[in-house]
MIPAMAR-925938 format. One record per residue (C-alpha): residue in three letters; x, y, z. Coordinates in pm, whole numbers, padded with zeros to 5 digits, always signed. Layout:
<atoms>
ALAXYZ;...
</atoms>
This chain:
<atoms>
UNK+07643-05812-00218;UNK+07352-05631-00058;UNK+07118-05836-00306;UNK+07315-06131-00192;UNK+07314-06133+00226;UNK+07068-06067+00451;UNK+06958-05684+00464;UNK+06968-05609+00838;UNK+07353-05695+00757;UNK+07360-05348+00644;UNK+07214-05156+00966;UNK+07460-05204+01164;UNK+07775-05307+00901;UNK+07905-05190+00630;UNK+08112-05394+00341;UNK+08486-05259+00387;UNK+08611-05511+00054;UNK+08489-05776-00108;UNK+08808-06073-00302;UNK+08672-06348-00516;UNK+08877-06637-00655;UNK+08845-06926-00821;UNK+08720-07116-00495;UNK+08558-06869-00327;UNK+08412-06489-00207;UNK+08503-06309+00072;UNK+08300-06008+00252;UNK+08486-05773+00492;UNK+08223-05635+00699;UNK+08314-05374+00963;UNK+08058-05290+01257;UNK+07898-04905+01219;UNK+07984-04673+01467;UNK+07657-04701+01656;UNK+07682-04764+02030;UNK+07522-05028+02206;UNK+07155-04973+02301;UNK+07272-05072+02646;UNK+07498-04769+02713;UNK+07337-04502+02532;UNK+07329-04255+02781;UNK+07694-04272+02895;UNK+08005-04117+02717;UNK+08126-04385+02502;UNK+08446-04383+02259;UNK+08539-04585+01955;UNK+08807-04809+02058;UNK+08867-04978+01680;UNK+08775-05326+01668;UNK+08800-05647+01768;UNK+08964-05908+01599;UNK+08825-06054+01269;UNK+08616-06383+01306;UNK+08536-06521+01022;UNK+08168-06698+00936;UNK+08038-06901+00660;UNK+07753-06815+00493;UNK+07558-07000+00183;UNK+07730-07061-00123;UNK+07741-06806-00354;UNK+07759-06904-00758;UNK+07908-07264-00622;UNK+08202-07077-00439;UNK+08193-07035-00035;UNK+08118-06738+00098;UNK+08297-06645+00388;UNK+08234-06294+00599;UNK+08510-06161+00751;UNK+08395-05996+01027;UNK+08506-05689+01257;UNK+08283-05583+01577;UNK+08345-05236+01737;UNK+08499-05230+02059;UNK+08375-04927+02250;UNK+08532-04736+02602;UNK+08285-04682+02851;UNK+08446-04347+02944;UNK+08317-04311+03339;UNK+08447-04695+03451;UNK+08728-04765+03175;UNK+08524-05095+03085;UNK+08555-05183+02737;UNK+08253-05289+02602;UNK+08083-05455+02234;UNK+07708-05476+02088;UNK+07634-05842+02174;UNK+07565-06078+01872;UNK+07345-06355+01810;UNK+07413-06418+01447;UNK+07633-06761+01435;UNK+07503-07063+01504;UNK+07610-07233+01837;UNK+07909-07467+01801;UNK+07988-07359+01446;UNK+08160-07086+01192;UNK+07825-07093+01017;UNK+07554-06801+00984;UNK+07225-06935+01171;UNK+07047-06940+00802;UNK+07321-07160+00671;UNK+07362-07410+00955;UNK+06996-07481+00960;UNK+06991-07565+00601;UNK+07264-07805+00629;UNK+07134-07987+00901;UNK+06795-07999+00720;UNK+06938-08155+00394;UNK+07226-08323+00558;UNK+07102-08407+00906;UNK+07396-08242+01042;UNK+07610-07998+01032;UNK+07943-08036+00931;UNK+08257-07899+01075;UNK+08399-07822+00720;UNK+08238-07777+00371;UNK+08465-07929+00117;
</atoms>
């Protein structure tokens, strides 16, 4: 898989399981336990995660390829906010990576709301 998707996947995830079936792969990413640049410098705790969304990526081999994502929800330990690394890795609107949406629309000149 790490020949497969994108390799700044891997700096802050790490592939938790990977299922393939006749129609399809899926990638079970979970978020590293690296806290958010923004809170650095206060006392933080791991919190588990979120719950899983799940994005599609490019095919893979003719079957979709769907990531099954978990972010890391963290405890800001002074104020009791809960707080996550912000993500800009889907594109707007969609369940599609970025990569992926913009290649639809450029062969397709859309994107559509479900790949058959």
């Amino acid at each position: 898989m790490k020949l497969v998707l994108p390799g700044e996947i891997f700096n802050y995830f790490e592939i938790v399981n990977v299922e393939v079936d006749v129609k399809s792969i899926h990638v079970y990413l979970d978020e590293r336990a690296i806290k958010p640049d923004k809170y650095k410098k206060q006392k933080l705790t791991s919190k588990g995660f979120h719950a899983e969304v799940i994005i599609q990526d490019f095919p893979i081999r003719r079957k979709a390829a769907m990531l099954h994502v978990r972010r890391r929800r963290w405890l800001v330990e002074t104020s009791g906010e809960v707080v996550s690394r912000e993500w800009d890795s889907v594109a707007e609107g969609t369940r599609y990576t970025k990569d992926f949406a913009t290649f639809l629309k450029g062969v397709l000149g859309h994107i559509p709301d479900q790949l058959q």
